[in-house]
C-alpha positions as CSV (number, residue, x, y, z in Angstrom):
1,X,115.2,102.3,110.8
2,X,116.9,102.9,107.3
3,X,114.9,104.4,104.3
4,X,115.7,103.6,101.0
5,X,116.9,106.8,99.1
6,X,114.8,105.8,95.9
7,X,111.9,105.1,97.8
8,X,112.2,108.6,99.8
9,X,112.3,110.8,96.3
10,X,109.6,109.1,94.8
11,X,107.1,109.3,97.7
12,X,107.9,113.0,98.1
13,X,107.5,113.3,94.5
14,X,104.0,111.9,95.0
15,X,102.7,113.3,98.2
16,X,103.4,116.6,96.5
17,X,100.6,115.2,93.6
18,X,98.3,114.0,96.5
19,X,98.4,117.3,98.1
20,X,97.5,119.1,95.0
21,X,94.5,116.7,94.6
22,X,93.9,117.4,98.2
23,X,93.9,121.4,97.8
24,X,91.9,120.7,94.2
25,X,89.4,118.3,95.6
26,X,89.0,120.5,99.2
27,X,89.0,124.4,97.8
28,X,91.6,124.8,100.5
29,X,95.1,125.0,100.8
30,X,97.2,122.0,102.1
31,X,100.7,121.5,102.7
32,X,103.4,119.4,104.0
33,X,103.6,119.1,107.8
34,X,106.2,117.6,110.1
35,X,105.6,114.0,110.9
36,X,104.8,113.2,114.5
37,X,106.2,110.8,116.8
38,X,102.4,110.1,117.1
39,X,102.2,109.1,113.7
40,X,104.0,106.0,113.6
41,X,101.7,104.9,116.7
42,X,98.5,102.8,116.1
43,X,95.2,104.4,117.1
44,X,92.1,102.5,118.3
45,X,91.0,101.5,114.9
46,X,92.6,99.5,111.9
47,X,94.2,102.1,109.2
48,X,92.4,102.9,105.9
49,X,94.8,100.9,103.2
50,X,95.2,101.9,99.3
51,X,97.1,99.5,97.2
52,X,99.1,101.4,94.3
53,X,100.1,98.6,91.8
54,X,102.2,100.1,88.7
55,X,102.2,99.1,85.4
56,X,105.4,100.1,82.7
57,X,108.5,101.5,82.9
58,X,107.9,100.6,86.9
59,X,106.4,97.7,88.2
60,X,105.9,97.1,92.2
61,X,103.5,98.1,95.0
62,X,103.1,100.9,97.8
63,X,100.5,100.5,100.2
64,X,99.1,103.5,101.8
65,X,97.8,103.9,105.1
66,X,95.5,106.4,106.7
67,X,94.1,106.6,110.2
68,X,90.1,106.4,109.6
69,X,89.3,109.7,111.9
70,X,91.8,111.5,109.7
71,X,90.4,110.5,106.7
72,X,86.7,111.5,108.0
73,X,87.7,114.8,108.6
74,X,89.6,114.9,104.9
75,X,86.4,113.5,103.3
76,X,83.8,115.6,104.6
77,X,86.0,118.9,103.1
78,X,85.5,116.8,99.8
79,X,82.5,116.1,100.0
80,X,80.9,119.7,101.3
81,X,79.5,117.5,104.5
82,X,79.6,118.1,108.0
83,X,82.2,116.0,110.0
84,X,80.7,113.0,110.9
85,X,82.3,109.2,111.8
86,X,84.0,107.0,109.7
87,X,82.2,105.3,106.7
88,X,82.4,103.4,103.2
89,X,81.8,107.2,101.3
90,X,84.7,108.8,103.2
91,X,86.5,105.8,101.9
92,X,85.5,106.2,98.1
93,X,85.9,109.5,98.4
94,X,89.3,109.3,99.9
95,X,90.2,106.4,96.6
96,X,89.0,109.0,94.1
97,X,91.4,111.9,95.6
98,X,93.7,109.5,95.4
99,X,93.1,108.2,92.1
100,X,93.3,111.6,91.3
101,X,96.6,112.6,92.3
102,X,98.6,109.7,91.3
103,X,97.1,110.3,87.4
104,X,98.5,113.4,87.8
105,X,101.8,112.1,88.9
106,X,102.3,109.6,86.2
107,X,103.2,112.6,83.4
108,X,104.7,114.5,85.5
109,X,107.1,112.0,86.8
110,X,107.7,110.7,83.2
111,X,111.3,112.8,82.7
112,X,112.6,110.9,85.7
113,X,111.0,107.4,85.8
114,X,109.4,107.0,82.2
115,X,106.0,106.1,81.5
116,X,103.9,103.9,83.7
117,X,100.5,104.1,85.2
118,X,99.1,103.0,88.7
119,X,96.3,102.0,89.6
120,X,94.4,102.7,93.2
121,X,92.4,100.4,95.3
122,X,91.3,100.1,98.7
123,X,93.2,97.3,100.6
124,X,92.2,95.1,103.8
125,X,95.3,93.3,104.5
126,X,98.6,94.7,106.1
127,X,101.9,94.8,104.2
128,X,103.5,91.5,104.2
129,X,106.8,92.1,102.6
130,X,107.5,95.9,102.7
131,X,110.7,97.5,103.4
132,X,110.5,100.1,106.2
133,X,107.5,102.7,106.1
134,X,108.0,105.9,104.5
135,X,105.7,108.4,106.6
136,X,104.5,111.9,105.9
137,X,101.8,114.6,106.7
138,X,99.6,117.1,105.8
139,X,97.5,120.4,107.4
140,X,95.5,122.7,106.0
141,X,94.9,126.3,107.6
142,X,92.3,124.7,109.9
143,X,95.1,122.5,111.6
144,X,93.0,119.7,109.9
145,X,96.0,117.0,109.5
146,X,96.2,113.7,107.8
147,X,99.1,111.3,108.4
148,X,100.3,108.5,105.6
149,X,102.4,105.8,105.4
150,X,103.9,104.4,102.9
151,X,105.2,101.0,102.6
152,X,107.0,100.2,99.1
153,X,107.4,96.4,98.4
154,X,110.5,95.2,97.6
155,X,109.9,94.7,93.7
156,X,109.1,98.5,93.4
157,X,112.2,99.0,95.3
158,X,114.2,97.4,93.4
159,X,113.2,98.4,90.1
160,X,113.5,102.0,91.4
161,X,117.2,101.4,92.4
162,X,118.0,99.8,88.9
163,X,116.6,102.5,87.3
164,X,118.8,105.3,89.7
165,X,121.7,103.4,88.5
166,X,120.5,103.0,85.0
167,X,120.4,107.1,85.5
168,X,123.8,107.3,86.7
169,X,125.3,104.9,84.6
170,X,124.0,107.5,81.6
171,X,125.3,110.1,83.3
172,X,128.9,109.4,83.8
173,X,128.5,108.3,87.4
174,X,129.9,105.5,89.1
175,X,128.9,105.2,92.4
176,X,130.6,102.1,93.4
177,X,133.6,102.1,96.3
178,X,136.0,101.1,93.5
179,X,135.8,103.8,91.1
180,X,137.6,106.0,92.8
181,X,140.5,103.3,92.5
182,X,140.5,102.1,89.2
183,X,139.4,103.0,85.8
184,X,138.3,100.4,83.6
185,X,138.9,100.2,79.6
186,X,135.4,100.8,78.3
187,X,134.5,97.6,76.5
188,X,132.1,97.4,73.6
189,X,129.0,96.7,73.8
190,X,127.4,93.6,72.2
191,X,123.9,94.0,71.9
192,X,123.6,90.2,70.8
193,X,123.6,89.6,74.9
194,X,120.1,91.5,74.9
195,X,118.0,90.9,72.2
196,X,115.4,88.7,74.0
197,X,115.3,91.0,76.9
198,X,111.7,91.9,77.2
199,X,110.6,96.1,76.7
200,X,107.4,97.9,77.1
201,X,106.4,99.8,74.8
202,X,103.1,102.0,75.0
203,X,100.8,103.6,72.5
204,X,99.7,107.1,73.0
205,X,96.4,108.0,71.7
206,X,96.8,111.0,73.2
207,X,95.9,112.7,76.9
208,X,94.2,115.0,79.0
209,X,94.8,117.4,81.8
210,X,91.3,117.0,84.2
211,X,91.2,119.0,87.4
212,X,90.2,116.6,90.5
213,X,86.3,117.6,90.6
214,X,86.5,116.7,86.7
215,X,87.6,112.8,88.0
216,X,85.4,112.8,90.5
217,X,82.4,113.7,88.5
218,X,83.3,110.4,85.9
219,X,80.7,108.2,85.7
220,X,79.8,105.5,83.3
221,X,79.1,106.5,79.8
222,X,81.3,109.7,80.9
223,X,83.8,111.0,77.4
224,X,87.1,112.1,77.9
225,X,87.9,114.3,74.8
226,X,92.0,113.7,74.5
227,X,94.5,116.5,72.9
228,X,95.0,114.9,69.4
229,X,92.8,114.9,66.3
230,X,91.6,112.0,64.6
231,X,94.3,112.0,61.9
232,X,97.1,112.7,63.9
233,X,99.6,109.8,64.1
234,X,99.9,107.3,66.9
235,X,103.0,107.3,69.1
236,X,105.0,104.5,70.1
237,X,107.1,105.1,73.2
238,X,109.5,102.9,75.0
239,X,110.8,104.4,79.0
240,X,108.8,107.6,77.9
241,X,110.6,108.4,74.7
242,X,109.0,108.2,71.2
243,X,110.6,106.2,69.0
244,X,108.0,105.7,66.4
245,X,104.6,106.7,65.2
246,X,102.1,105.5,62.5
247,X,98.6,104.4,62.5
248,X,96.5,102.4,64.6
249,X,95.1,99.4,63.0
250,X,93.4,96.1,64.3
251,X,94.8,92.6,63.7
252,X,92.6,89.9,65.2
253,X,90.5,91.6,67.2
254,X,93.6,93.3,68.9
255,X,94.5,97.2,68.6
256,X,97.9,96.9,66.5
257,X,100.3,100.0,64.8
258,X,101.7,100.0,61.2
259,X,104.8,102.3,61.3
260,X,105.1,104.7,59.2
261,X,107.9,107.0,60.5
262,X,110.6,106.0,63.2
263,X,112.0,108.9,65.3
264,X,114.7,107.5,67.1
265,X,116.0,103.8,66.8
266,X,116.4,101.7,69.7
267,X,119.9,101.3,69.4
268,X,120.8,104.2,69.7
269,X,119.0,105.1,73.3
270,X,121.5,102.5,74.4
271,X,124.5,103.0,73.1
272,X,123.9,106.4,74.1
């Protein structure tokens, strides 16, 4: 089987998030393990899935997978229990860890893939239209282990090879067969051909660093104080970057901003 190069770099990128929620969330230390031949072999009982669906600068779906007695083992660590079988609170704990680590991914990945958020729920159905799974493990000092894999579908894919060649493109790099042949005439660029292209932009309000028990202690009513004072501008941001702030305002019962500084104009983020 073949494994998309995008796909490989951002699920390691991840799984190192997950096991940081996983050390957080367990007050032990976890840490990448080989993967198994055993691993890509179904056990007696249908996996635990989590959908990731993300939202922004990358759009697309991974579904996780979990074998059930792994995650009972995981879920008892996190919730101070003894080891006991399979049920639906080793699975909401397993959702919140989860939840967990990818919200800590999302800034930390920004540099490399922008903003965008993702969003974590438990799954029934297999993947449908996946490209090959991505798999990878964890142990802990106890030789606890716990097994994933990841199956990115081919939207997510592809938006994550765009934006690698986006990158590149930036960068100078050509990585097509016939750049080592030719070298074309740059031609101007006429940004007339992309004005009703569609962006995301995204308002920042401002954020918050919680550690995992913090997230898993959330319950309704719950108030998340954020980093920035009431008077402080609003950002604007488009692929991660600010390009304005001003003030938030409401027009027709939806949240709006009046600009009242731009930092950096569109144009020139691509014309470079």
């Amino acid at each position: 089987m073949t494994t998309n190069r995008e796909n490989s770099s951002f699920s390691s990128s991840l799984f190192k998030s997950l096991l940081a929620a996983m050390t957080e969330g367990c007050e032990s230390s976890w840490r990448l393990a080989p993967v198994k031949d055993s691993d890509s072999v179904p056990d007696e009982s249908e996996p635990l899935r989590i959908n990731l669906t993300l939202y922004g600068s990358l759009r697309g779906e991974i579904l996780l997978e979990f074998r059930r007695a792994e995650v009972a083992v995981l879920a008892s660590k996190l919730l101070r229990a003894p080891v006991a079988e399979f049920s639906a609170e080793h699975a909401d704990a397993l959702l919140k860890l989860v939840t967990a680590g990818v919200t800590a991914f999302c800034p930390a990945a920004l540099p490399e893939y922008g903003t965008f958020t993702i969003k974590a729920a438990v799954a029934s159905e297999p993947p449908t239209d996946s490209t090959d799974p991505i798999r990878t493990a964890a142990a802990n000092e106890e030789a606890a282990r716990v097994s994933v894999a990841m199956h990115f579908n081919p939207v997510l894919t592809q938006a994550l090879t765009a934006r690698s060649q986006a990158v590149n493109k930036v960068a100078g790099i050509d990585t097509s067969e016939r750049a080592a042949e030719t070298t074309a005439t740059p031609e101007p660029v006429n940004l007339d051909l992309v004005m009703n292209v569609e962006l995301n932009v995204t308002l920042r309000f401002g954020q918050r660093q919680l550690t995992l028990r913090e997230v898993l202690e959330l319950t309704s009513g719950s108030v998340v104080e954020l980093d920035r004072q009431v008077e402080e501008p609003v950002e604007l941001l488009l692929n991660g970057m600010v390009i304005a702030r001003g003030e938030a305002v409401v027009i027709d019962g939806n949240y709006g901003l009046r600009v009242t500084e731009v930092t950096q104009h569109v144009s020139s983020l691509v014309l470079g």
